[in-house]
VOVO-566468 format. One line per field, with one value per residue (C-alpha): residue in one letter; z, x, y. Coordinates in pm, 1 decimal. Each point is the difference from the previous one (the first is absolute). Layout:
BEGIN
kolpa <- (A|...)
pz <- (Z|...)
px <- (X|...)
py <- (Y|...)
END
This chain:
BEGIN
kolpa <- (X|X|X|X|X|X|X|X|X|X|X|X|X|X|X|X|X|X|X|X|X|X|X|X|X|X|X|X|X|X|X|X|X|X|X|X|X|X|X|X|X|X|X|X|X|X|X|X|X|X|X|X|X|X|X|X|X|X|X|X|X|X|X|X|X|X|X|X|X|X|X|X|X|X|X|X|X|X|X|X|X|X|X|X|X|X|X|X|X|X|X|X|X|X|X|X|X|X|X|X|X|X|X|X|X|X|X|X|X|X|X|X|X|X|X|X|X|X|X|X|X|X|X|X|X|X|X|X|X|X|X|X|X|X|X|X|X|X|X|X|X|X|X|X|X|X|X|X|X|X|X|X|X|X|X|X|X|X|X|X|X|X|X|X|X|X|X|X|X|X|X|X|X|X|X|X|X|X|X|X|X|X|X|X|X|X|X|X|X|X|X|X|X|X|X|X|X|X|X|X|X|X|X|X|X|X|X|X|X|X|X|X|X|X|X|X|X|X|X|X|X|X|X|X|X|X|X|X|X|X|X|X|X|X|X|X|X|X|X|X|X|X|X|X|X|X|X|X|X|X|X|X|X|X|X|X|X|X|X|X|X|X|X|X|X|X|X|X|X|X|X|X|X|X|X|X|X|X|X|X|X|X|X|X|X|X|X|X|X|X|X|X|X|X|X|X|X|X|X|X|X|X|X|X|X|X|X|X|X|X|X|X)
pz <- (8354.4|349.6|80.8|401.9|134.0|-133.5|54.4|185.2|58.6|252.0|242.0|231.1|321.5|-88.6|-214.3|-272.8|-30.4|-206.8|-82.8|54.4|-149.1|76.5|-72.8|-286.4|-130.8|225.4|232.6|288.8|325.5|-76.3|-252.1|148.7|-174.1|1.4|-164.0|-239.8|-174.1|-85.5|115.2|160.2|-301.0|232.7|307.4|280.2|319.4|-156.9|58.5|-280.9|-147.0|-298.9|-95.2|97.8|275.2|-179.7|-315.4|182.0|201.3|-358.0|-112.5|346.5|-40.8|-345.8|34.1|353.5|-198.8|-165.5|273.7|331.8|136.8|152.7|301.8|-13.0|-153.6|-23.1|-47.7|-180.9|-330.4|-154.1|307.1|356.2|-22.8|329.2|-255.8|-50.1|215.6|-55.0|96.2|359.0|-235.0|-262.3|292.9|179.2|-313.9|-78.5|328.6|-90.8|-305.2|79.9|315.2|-149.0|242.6|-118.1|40.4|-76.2|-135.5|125.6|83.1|272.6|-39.0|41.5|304.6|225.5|-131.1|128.7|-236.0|-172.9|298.0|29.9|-399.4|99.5|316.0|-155.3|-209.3|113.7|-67.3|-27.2|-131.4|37.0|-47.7|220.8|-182.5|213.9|285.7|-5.9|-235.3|-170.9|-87.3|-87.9|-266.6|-155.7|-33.1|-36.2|-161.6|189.4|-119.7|175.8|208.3|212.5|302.9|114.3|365.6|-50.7|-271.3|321.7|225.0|-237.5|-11.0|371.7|48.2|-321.2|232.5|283.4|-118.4|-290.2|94.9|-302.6|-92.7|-61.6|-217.2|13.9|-298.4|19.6|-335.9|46.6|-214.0|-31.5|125.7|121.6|271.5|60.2|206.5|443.0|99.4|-283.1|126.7|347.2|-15.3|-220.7|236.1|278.3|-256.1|-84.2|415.6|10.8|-289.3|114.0|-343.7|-13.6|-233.6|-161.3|-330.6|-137.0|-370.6|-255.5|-363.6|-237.2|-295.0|-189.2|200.2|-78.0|59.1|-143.0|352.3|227.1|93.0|171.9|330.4|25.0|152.6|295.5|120.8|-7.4|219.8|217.6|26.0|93.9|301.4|45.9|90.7|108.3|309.5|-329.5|-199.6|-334.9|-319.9|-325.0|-275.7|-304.9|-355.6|-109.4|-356.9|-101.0|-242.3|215.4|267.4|-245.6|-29.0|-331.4|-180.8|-370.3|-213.7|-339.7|196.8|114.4|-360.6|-144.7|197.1|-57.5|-374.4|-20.1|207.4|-228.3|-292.8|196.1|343.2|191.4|293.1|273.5|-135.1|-365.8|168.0|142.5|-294.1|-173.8|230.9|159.6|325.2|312.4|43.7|353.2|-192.9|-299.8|281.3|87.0|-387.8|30.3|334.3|-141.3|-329.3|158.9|307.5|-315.3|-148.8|-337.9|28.1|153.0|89.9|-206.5|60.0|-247.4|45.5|325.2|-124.9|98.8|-262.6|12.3|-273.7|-139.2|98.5|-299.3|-175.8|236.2)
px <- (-1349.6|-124.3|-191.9|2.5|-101.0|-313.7|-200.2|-29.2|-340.7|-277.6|-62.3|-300.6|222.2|364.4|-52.8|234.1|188.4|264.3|-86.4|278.1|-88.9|267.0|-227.6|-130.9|-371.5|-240.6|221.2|-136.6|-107.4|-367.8|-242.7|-252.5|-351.9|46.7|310.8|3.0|334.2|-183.5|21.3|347.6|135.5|304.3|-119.7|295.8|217.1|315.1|214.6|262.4|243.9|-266.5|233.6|362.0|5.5|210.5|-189.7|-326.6|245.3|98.1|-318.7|-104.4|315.1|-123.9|-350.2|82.3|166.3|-314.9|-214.8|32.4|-295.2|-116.8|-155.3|85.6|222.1|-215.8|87.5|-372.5|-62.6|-190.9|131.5|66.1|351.0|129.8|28.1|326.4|245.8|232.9|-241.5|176.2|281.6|-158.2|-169.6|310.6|170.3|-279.9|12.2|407.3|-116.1|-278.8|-209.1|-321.3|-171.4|-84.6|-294.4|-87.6|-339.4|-33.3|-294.7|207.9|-18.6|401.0|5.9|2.3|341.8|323.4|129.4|-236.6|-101.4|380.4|10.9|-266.7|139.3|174.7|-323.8|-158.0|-364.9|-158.0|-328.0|-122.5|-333.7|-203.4|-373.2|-106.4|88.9|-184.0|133.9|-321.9|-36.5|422.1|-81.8|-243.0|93.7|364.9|48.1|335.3|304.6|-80.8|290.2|-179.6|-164.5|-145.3|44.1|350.5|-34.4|-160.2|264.3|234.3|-162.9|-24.8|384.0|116.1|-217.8|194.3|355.1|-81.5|105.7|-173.0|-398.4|-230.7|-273.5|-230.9|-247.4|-313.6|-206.3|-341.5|-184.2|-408.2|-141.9|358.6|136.1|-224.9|-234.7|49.6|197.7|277.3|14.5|61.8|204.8|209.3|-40.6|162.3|278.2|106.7|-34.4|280.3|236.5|-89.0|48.3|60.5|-286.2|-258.4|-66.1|-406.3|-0.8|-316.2|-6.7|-4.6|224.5|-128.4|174.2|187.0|-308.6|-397.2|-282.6|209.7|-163.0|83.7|-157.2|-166.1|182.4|-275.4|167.5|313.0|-111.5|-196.4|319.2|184.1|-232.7|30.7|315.2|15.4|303.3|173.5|235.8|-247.2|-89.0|-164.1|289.5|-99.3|146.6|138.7|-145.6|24.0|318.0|164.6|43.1|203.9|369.0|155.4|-344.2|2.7|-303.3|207.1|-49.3|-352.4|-102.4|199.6|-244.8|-269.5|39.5|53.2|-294.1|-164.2|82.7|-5.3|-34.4|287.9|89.2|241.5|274.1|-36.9|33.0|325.4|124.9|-163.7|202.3|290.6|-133.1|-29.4|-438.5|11.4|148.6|-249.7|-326.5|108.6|-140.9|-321.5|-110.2|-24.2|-163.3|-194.6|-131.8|-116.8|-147.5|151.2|147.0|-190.6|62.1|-145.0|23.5|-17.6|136.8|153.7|215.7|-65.6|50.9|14.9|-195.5|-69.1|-366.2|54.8|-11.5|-237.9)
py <- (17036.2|14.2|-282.1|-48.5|404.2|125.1|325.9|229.6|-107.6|144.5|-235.2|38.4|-97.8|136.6|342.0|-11.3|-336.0|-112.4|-389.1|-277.4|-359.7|-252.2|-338.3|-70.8|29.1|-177.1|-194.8|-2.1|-215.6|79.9|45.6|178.7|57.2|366.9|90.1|285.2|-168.6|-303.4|-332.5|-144.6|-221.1|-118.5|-85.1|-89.9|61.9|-49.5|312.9|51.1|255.1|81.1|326.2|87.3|303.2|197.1|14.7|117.1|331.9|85.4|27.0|186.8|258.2|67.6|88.7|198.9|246.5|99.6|-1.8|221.6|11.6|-369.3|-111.8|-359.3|-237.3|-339.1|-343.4|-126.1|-86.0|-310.4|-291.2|-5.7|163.5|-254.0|-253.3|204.6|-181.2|334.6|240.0|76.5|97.1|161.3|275.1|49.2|107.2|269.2|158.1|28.8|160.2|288.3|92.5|-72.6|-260.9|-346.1|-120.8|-402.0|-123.3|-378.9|-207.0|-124.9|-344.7|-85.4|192.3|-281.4|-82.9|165.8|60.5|206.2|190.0|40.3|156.9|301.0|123.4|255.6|127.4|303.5|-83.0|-367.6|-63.0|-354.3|-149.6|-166.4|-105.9|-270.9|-215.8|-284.5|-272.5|-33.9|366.9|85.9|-359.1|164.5|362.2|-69.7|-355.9|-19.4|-286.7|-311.8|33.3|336.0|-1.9|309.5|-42.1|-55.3|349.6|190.6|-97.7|113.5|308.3|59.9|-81.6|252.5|266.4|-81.8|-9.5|292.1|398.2|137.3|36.0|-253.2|85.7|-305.3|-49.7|-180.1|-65.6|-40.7|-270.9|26.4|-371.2|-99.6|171.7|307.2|-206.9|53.5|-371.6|112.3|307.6|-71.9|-219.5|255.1|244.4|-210.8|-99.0|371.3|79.5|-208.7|118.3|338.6|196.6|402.2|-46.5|-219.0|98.5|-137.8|-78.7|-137.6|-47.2|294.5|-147.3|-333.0|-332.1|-325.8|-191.1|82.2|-18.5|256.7|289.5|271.6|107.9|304.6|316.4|-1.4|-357.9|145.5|261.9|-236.3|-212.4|343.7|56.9|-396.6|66.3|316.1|-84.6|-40.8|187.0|-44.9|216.7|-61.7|92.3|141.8|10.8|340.6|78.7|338.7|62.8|278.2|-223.6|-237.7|68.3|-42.9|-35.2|-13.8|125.2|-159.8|-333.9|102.7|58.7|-277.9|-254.5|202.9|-16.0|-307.7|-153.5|215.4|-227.3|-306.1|-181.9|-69.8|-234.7|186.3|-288.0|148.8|365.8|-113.8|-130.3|313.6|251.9|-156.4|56.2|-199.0|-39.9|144.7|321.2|-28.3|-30.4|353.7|86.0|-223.7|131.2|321.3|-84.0|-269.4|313.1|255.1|-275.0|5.7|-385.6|-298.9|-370.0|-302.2|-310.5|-283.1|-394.9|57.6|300.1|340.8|307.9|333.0|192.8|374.7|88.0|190.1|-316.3|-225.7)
END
């Protein structure tokens, strides 16, 4: 059974990319409000050996055989795949094995240690996170391990950008009361000045979060942040929803959680029991159903659902 590479699945920054989860569910260094995987049930910055090297290539050698056609190779998945204290190793050995670039999701929190800048110099593509500088605004859209400061996290950053030969794609997620306001965003506009990204990515809300009370922004902030910081490299990315754009799409699946939310309302963690699919795979199914309207989101005692509107 593979259980460390999933997809392909269309990502709105990488094309087609071919998943690669090496921590286990929700360990992480944050537990930010936002997060479409839920809320971090392991919350650390312990690195550790959380599955052997070799067992993940395997896997990898396996499911290249089937698929020809990627863009990217990306280390993301349900955690903050740093926590990997083999993950140097881990991307070395891929680039042995195909010439598919490798790209790492991060919210760049461990970056300030050598070691871990150390592990992604050999990546192709980096995309860390940067939502907030000030302490007061990273606490409360982040909720960060104790043991994190975020000046320390944005020095980090700036010294990965200087040592680094690759791209930095720098993502900023933009909160509605929290950081979309002008003394956040200046002061995050002087912080990305100085790690000097190829390109800062803008991001808001369009799947349900971790945490009820976070809205998105709407799309003319983003553009009035764009213009903000218009010396910048910025754009607004977008979600890619329309099945031709989505390699290895399956209309069984498609109809198998169709049918079922038909019958009854499921929580994404039932659909990945349901399917045997990773949930950043399965959201590839529920933008689509959720874009022609035939499924919508409930939710009731803290737990969201997805149901038929067939049925609602």
């Amino acid at each position: 059974m593979i259980k460390y590479i999933f997809g392909p699945v269309p990502s709105r920054r990488l094309g087609v990319s071919l998943g690669v989860d090496i921590v286990p569910f929700k360990t992480c260094t944050l537990d930010c409000i936002y997060c479409e995987c839920g809320r971090t049930n392991r919350l650390t910055v312990e690195r550790g050996n959380f599955v052997e090297p070799q067992i993940v290539l395997e896997e990898l050698k396996q499911v290249l055989s089937l698929h020809r056609h990627l863009d990217y190779i990306t280390f993301s998945g349900s955690g903050e795949p740093t926590l990997h204290q083999e993950i140097g190793v881990i991307i070395n050995r891929i680039k042995e094995l195909t010439p598919v670039p490798v790209a790492v999701l991060t919210n760049g929190t461990l970056l300030f240690r050598d070691e871990v800048r150390k592990d992604l110099l050999s990546a192709d593509l980096v995309l860390p996170s940067l939502d907030a500088i000030t302490p007061g605004g990273f606490a409360r859209i982040n909720q960060p391990h104790a043991a994190l400061d975020i000046q320390l996290i944005g020095d980090g950053l700036v010294e990965f950008s200087r040592q680094y030969r690759g791209q930095i794609w720098l993502e900023v997620f933009i909160v509605s009361g929290i950081n979309d306001g002008d003394d956040e965003l200046e002061k995050l506009y002087t912080a990305i000045q100085r790690i000097a990204p190829q390109r800062v990515q803008l991001n808001s809300l369009d799947r349900p979060p971790a945490y009820e009370n976070v809205e998105p922004v709407d799309f003319q902030v983003l553009e009035r942040i764009v213009k903000k910081w218009a010396d910048l490299p910025v754009e607004i990315i977008k979600r890619a929803k329309r099945r031709g754009e989505i390699a290895a799409f399956s209309r069984n699946l498609e109809n198998s959680i169709l049918n079922t939310l038909r019958r009854r309302p499921l929580t994404i963690e039932d659909l990945e029991a349901m399917t045997g699919k990773k949930r950043v795979e399965i959201f590839k199914y529920i933008d689509i159903l959720e874009k022609e309207k035939k499924i919508a989101v409930k939710i009731n005692q803290d737990k969201i659902f997805y149901v038929s509107n067939a049925a609602s």
